[in-house]
TORVO-518725 format. One record per residue (C-alpha): residue number from 1; residue in one letter; x, y negated, z. Coordinates in Angstrom, 3 decimals, always signed. Layout:
N
torgu->NUM | bake->a | X->X | Y->Y | Z->Z
...
END
This chain:
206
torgu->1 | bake->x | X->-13.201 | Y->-12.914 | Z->+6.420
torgu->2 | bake->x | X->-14.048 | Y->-10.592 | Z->+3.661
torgu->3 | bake->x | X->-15.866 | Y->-6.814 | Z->+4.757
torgu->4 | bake->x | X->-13.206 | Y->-4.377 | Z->+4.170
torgu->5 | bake->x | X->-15.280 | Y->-2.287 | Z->+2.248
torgu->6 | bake->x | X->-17.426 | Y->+1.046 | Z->+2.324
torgu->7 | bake->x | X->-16.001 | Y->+4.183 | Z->+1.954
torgu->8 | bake->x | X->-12.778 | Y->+3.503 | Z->+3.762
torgu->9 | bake->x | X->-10.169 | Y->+3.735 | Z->+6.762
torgu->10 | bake->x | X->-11.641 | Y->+7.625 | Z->+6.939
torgu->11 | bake->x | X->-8.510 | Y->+9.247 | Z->+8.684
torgu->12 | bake->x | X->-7.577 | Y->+12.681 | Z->+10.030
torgu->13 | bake->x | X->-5.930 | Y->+13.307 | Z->+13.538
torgu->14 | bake->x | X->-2.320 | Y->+12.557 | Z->+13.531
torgu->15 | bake->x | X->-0.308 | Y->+15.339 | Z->+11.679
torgu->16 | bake->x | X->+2.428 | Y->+14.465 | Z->+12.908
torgu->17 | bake->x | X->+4.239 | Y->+12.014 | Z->+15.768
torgu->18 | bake->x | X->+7.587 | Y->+11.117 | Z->+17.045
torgu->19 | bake->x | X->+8.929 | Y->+8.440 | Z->+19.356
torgu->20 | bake->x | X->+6.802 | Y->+5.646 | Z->+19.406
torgu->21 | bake->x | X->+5.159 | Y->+6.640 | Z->+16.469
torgu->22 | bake->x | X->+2.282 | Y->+8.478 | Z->+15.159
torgu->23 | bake->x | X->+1.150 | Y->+9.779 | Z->+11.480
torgu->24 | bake->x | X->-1.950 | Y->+9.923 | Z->+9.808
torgu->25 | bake->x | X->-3.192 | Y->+11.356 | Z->+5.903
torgu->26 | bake->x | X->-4.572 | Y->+9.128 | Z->+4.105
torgu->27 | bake->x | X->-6.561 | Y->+11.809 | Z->+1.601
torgu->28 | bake->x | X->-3.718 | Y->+12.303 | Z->-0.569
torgu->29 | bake->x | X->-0.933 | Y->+14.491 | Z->-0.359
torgu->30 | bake->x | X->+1.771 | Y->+11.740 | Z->+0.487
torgu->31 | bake->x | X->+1.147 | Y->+8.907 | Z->+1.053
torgu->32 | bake->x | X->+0.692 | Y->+8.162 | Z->+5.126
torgu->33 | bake->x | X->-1.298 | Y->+5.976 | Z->+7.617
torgu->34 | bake->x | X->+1.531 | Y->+4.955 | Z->+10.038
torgu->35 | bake->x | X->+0.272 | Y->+4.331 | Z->+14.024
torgu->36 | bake->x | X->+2.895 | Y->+2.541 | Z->+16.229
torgu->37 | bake->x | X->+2.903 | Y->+2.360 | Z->+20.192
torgu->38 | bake->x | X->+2.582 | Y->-1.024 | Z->+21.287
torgu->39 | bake->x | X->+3.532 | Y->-2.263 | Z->+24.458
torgu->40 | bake->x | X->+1.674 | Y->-5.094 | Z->+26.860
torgu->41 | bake->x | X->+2.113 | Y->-6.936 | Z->+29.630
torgu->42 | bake->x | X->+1.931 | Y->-10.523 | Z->+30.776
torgu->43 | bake->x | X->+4.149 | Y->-12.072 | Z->+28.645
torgu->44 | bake->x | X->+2.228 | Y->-10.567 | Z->+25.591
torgu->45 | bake->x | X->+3.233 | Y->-7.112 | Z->+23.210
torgu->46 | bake->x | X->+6.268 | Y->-5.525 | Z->+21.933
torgu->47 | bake->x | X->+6.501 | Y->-2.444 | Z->+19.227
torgu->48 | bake->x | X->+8.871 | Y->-0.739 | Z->+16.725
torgu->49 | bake->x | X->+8.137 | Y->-0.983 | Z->+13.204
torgu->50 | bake->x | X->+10.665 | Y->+1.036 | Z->+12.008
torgu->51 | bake->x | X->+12.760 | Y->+3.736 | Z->+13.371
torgu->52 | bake->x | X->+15.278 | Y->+5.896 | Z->+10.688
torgu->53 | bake->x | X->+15.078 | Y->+8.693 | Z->+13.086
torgu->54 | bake->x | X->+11.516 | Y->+8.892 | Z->+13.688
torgu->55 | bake->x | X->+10.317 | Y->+8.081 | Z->+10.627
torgu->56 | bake->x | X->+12.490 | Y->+11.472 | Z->+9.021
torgu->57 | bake->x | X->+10.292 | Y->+13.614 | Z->+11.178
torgu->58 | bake->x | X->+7.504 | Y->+11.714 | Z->+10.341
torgu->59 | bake->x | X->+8.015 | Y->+13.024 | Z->+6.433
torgu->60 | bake->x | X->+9.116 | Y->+9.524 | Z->+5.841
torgu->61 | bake->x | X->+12.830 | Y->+10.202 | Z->+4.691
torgu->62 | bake->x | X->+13.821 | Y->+7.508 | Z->+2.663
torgu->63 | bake->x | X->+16.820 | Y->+4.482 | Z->+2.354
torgu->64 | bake->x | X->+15.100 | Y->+1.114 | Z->+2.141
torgu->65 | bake->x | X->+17.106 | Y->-0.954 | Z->+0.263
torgu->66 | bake->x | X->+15.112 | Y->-4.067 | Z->-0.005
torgu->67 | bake->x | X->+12.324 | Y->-5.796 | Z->+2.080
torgu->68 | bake->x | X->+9.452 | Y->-7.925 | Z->+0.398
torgu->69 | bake->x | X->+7.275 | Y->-10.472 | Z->+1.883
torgu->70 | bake->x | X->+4.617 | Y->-11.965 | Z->+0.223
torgu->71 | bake->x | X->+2.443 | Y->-15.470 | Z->+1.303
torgu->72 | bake->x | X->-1.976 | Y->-15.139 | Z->+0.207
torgu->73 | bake->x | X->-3.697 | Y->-18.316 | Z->+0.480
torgu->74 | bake->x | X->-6.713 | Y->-17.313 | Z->-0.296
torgu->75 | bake->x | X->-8.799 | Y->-14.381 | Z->+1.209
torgu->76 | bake->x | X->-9.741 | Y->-12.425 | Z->-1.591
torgu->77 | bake->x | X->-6.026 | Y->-12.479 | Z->-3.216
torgu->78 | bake->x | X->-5.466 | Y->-9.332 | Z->-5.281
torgu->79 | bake->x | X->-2.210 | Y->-8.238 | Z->-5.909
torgu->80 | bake->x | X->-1.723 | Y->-4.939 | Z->-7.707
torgu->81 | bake->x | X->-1.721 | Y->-2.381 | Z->-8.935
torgu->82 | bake->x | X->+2.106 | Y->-2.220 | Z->-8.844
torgu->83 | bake->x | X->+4.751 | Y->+0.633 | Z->-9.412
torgu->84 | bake->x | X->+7.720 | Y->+0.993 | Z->-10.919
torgu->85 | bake->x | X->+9.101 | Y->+3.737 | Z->-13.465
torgu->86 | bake->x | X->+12.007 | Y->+6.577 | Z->-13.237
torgu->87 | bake->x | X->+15.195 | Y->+6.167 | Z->-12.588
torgu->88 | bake->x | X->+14.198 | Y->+3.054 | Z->-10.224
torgu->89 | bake->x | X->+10.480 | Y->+4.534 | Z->-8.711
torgu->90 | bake->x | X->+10.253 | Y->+2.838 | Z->-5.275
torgu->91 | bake->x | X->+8.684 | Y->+4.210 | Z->-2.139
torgu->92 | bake->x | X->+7.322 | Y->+1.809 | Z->-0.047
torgu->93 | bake->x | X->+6.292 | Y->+0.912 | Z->+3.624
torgu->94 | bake->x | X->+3.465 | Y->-1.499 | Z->+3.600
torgu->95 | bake->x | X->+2.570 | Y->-3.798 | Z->+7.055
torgu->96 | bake->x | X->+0.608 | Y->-6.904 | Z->+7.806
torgu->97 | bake->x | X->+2.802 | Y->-9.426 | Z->+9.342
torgu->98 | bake->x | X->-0.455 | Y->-12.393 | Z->+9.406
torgu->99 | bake->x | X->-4.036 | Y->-11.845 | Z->+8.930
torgu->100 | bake->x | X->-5.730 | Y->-8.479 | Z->+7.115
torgu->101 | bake->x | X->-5.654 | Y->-6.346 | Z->+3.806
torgu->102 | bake->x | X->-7.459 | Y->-3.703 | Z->+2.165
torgu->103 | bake->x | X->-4.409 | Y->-1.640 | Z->+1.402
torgu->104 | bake->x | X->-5.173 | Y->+1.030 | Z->-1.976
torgu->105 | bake->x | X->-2.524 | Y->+3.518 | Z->-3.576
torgu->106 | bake->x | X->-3.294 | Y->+5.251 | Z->-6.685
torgu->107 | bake->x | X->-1.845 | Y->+8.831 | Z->-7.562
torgu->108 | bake->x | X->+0.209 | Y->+8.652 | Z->-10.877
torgu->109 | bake->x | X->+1.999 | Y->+11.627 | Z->-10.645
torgu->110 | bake->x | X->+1.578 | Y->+14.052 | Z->-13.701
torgu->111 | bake->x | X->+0.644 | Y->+17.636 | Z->-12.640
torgu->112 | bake->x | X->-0.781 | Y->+16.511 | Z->-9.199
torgu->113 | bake->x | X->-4.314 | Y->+17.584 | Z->-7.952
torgu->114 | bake->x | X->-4.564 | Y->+14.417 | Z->-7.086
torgu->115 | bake->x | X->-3.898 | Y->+12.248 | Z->-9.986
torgu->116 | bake->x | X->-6.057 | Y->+9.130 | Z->-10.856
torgu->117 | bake->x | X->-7.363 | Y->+9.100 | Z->-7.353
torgu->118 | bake->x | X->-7.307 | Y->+6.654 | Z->-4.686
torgu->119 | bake->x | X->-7.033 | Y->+6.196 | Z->-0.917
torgu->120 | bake->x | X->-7.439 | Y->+2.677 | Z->+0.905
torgu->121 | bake->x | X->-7.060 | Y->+1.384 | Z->+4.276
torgu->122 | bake->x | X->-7.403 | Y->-1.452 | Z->+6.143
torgu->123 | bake->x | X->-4.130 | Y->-3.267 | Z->+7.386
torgu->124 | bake->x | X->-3.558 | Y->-6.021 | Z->+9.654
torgu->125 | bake->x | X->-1.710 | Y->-8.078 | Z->+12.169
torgu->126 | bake->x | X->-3.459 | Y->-7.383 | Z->+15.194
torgu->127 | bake->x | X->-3.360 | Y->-3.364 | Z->+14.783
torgu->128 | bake->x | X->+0.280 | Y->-3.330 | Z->+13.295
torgu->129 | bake->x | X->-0.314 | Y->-0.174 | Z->+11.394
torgu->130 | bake->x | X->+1.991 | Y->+0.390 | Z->+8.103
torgu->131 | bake->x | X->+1.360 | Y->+2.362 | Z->+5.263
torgu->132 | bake->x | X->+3.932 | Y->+4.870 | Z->+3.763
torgu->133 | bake->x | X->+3.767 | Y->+4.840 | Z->-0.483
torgu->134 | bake->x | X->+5.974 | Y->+7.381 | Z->-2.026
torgu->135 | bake->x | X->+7.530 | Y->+7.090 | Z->-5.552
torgu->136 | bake->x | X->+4.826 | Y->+8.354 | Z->-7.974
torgu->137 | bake->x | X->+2.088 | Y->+5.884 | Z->-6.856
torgu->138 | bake->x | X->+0.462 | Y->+2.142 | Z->-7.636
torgu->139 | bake->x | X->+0.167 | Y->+0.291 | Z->-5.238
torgu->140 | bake->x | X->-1.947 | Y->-2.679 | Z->-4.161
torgu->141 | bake->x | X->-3.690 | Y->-4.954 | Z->-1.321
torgu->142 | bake->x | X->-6.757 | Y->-7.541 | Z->-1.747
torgu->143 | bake->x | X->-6.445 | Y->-9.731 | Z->+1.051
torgu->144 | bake->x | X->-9.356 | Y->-10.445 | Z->+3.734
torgu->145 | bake->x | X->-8.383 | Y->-13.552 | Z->+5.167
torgu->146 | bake->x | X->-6.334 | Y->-17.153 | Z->+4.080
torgu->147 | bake->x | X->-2.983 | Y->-17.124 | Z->+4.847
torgu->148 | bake->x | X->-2.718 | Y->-13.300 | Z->+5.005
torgu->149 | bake->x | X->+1.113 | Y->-12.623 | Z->+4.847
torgu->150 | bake->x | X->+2.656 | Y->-8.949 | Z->+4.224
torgu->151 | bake->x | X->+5.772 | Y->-7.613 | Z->+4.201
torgu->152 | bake->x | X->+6.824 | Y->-3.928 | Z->+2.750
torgu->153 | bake->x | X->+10.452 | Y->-2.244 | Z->+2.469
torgu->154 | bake->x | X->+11.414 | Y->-0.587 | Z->-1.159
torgu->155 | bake->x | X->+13.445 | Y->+2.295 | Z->-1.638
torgu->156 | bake->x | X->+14.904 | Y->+1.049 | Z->-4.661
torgu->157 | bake->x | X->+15.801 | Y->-2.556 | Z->-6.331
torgu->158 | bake->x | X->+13.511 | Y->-4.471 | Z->-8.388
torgu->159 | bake->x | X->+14.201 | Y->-3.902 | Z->-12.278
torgu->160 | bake->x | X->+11.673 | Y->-5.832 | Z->-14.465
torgu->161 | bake->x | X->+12.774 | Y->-3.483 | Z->-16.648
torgu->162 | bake->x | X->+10.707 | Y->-0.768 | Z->-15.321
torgu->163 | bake->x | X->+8.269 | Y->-2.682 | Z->-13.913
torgu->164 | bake->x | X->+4.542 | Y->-1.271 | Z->-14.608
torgu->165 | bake->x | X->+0.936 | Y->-2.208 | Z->-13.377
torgu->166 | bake->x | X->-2.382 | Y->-0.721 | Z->-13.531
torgu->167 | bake->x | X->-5.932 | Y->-2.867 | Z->-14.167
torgu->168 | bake->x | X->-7.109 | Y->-3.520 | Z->-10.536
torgu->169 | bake->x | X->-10.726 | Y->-3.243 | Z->-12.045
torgu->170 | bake->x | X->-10.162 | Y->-0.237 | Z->-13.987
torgu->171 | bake->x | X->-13.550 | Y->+1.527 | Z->-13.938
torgu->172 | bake->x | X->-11.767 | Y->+5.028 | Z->-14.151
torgu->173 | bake->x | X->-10.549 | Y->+4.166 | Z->-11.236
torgu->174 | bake->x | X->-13.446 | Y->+2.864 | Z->-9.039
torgu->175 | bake->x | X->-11.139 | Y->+1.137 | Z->-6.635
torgu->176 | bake->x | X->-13.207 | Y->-0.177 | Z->-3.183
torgu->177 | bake->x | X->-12.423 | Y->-3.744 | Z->-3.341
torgu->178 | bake->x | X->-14.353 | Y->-5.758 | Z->-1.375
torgu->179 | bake->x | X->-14.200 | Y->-8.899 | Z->-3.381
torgu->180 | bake->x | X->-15.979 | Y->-8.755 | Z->-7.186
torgu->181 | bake->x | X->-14.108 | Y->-10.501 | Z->-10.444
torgu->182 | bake->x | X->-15.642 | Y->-13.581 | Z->-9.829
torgu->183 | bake->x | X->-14.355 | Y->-14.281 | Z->-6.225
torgu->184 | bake->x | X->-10.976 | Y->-12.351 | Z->-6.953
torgu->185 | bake->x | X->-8.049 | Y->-14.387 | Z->-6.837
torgu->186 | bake->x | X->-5.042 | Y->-12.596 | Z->-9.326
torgu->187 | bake->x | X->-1.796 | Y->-13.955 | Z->-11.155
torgu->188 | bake->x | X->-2.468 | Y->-14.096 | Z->-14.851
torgu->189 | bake->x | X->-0.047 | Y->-10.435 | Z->-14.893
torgu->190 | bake->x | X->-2.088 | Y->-8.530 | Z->-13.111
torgu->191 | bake->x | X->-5.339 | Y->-9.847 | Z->-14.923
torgu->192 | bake->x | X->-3.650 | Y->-8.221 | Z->-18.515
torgu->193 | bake->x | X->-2.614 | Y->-4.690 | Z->-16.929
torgu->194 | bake->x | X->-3.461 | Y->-1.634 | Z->-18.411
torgu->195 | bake->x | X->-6.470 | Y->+1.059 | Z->-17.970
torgu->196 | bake->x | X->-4.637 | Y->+4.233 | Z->-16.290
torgu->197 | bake->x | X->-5.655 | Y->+5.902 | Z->-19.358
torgu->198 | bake->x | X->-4.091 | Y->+3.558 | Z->-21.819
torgu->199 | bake->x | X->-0.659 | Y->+3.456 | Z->-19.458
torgu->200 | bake->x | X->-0.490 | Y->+7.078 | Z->-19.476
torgu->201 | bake->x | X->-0.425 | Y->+7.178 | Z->-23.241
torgu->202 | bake->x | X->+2.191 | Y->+4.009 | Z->-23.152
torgu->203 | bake->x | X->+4.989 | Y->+6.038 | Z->-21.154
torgu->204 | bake->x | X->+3.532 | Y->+3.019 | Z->-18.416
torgu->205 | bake->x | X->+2.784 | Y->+6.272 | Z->-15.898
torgu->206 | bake->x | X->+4.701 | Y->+9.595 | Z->-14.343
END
C-alpha cells in the first residue's frame, strides 16, 4: 500500500449534517468531504450512500444522470486530472467501492480566490466516505492499493467533445501524489495533458 501522502485529509468540523449524513470542507469553497453513518451488528454493516433529500441540505443539489465505475490494477494508478467544459460541466460524487485513493480536485473556475489550487483526501472502502466535485473543477485519484475499484455519479453525460484534462505533474500545480513519475501508472491521455497555464490560454479551462 502506497502512504497517502503529507499534507493531506486536514478537515474542519462538519458544516453541515442531515439524516445519516454528515459534511465536511475540504479547503475550497465547494467541493465537500462527505461522512456517512454506518450501521453494525453481527451480520456485518449497512449505510446510505446517497440520499436526494439529504444530500440538498447538505449543499449537494444536483441530478446525477450517469454513474461511473472504474477497475486499478495497479496501486499507484493515476487517473486525472479530468473535467469537462460548458454546456456539459459535470459535478461529481466520488466513493471507493474496493481498496483506497488519494482523491485531488483542482479549482478551474475563472474569478475564484481559489483558482489553481488544490485539496486532496484520502478515500476508501473501509471508511465509505465520498467526495462531492462541483462543475468548475479537475478532478483526479492515484490509487494506493491493486485492485482499487471506484465508482462516482456525473451530473451530466459524457461528450468527448468537451472533454478536457490537466497534466497530473504540473509543477504549477504541486499536486501531493504519493507515487513519483517513475512508479506512476497513467493511460498514454493523461501522460500528453496540458499545464493549467497552457489550458487556460487553449479555451481547455472556465
Amino acid at each position: 500500500m502506497l502512504g497517502k501522502g503529507e499534507g493531506v485529509d486536514v478537515l474542519t468540523p462538519p458544516v453541515r449534517a442531515s439524516g445519516n449524513f454528515e459534511a465536511r470542507a475540504l479547503g475550497l469553497p465547494g467541493p465537500l468531504l462527505i461522512v456517512p453513518r454506518r450501521f453494525k451488528d453481527g451480520r456485518g454493516s449497512f449505510l446510505e450512500t446517497w440520499s436526494e433529500r439529504d444530500f440538498a441540505a447538505l449543499g449537494v443539489d444536483e441530478r446525477f444522470v450517469q454513474d461511473n465505475h472504474s477497475v486499478s490494477a495497479a496501486a499507484g494508478t493515476v487517473r486525472g486530472m479530468h473535467f469537462q467544459l460548458p454546456p456539459r460541466a459535470q459535478a461529481k460524487l466520488v466513493r471507493v467501492l474496493r481498496g483506497a485513493v488519494l482523491d485531488v480536485v483542482v479549482d478551474l473556475r475563472r474569478g475564484s480566490p481559489a483558482y489553481g489550487r488544490h485539496a486532496a483526501v484520502q478515500l476508501s472502502a473501509a471508511d465509505a466516505r465520498q467526495v462531492y466535485v462541483p462543475a468548475g473543477f479537475a478532478h483526479g485519484f492515484c490509487t494506493l492499493e491493486p485492485d482499487t475499484e471506484v465508482a462516482y455519479k456525473c451530473s451530466d453525460y459524457y461528450d468527448p467533445g468537451l472533454e478536457r484534462g490537466l497534466a497530473w505533474d504540473d509543477p504549477d500545480l504541486a499536486l501531493p501524489w504519493p507515487v513519483g513519475a517513475d512508479r506512476a501508472v497513467l493511460s498514454d491521455k493523461d501522460r500528453r495533458q496540458p499545464r493549467l497555464r497552457d489550458a487556460a490560454g487553449g479555451g481547455g479551462a472556465w
